[in-house]
NUGUBA-612390 format. One record per residue (C-alpha): x, y, z. Coordinates in steps of 0.2 Angstrom, whole numbers, plus 5000, padded with zeros to 4 digits. Layout:
N
XYZ...
***
This chain:
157
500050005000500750164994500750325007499450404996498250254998498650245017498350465020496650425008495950295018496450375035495450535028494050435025493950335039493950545049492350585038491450415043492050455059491450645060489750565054489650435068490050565081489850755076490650885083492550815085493050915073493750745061492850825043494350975042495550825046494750705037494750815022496350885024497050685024496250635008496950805000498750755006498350575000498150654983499450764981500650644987499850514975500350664961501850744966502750584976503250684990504250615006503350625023504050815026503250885012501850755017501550825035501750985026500350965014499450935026499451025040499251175025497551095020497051085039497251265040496551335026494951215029494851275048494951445043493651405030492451325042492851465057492351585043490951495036490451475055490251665060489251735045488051585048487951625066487751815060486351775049485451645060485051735077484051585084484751555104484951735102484151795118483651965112482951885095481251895099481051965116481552165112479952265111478852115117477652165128477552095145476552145163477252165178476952015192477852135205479152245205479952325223481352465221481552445201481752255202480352125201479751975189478651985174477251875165478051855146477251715134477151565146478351595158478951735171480551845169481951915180481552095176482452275180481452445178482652565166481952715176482052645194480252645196479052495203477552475193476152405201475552225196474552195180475552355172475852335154478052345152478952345136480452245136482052375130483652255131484352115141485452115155485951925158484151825159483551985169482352085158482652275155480852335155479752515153478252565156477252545141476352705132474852585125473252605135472952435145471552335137469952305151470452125155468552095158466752165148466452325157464652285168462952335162461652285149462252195135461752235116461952095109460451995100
***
């Protein structure tokens, strides 16, 4: 077996590997193996200017996956926490000295007061920014909406 064959088959066996357990990282290597495989197939280089050949593919294909790794992170801002929680509005639970918890969705928030103040339960807060998990809330301009039918006789048919 030629060292060309061996670097080929150890690349592949990276990629099957990288498959069977993602996440180590074996696809750059794997790659970069089957591309020394090649070249040394080619060129009939000794193990020198294998290792080099090499360890220039590894680097050029990390710094092609870290690349391709930050625009995609950049574009995609899922797991981002202030995604979809900037300018949501949310309703105090209770707040004492700027600092209290808040109803958002299904759950109940860490939350801070940007002015300092301390809304009184059931007020409607607009969620400004993110300070950790704690929420950084104002007071929201919007009119609260009656949360029950005001009393008296109804006109309906």
């Amino acid at each position: 077996m030629t060292p060309g064959e061996v670097w080929i088959i150890a690349g592949l066996l990276g990629c099957a590997l990288e498959m069977a357990i993602p996440g180590v990282f074996l696809l750059p290597t794997g790659l970069a193996a089957v591309g020394a495989g090649l070249v040394t197939m080619l060129a009939q280089l000794d193990w020198r200017g294998q290792v080099l050949v090499f360890l220039a593919l590894m680097a050029v294909l990390v710094g092609a996956a870290a690349l391709l790794m930050r625009r995609r992170a950049a574009a995609n801002p899922v797991n981002a926490p202030a995604a979809g929680l900037v300018g949501q509005t949310c309703k105090a639970l209770g707040f004492e000295a700027g600092e209290g918890r808040v109803s958002l969705g299904d759950g109940a928030w860490p939350a801070r007061m940007v002015d300092g103040s301390a809304p009184a339960a059931g007020a409607l807060l607009r969620v400004m920014g993110l300070d950790g998990t704690t929420l950084l809330v104002r007071g929201d301009r919007r009119p609260s909406e009656p949360t029950e039918p005001p009393a008296g006789p109804s006109n309906a048919p």
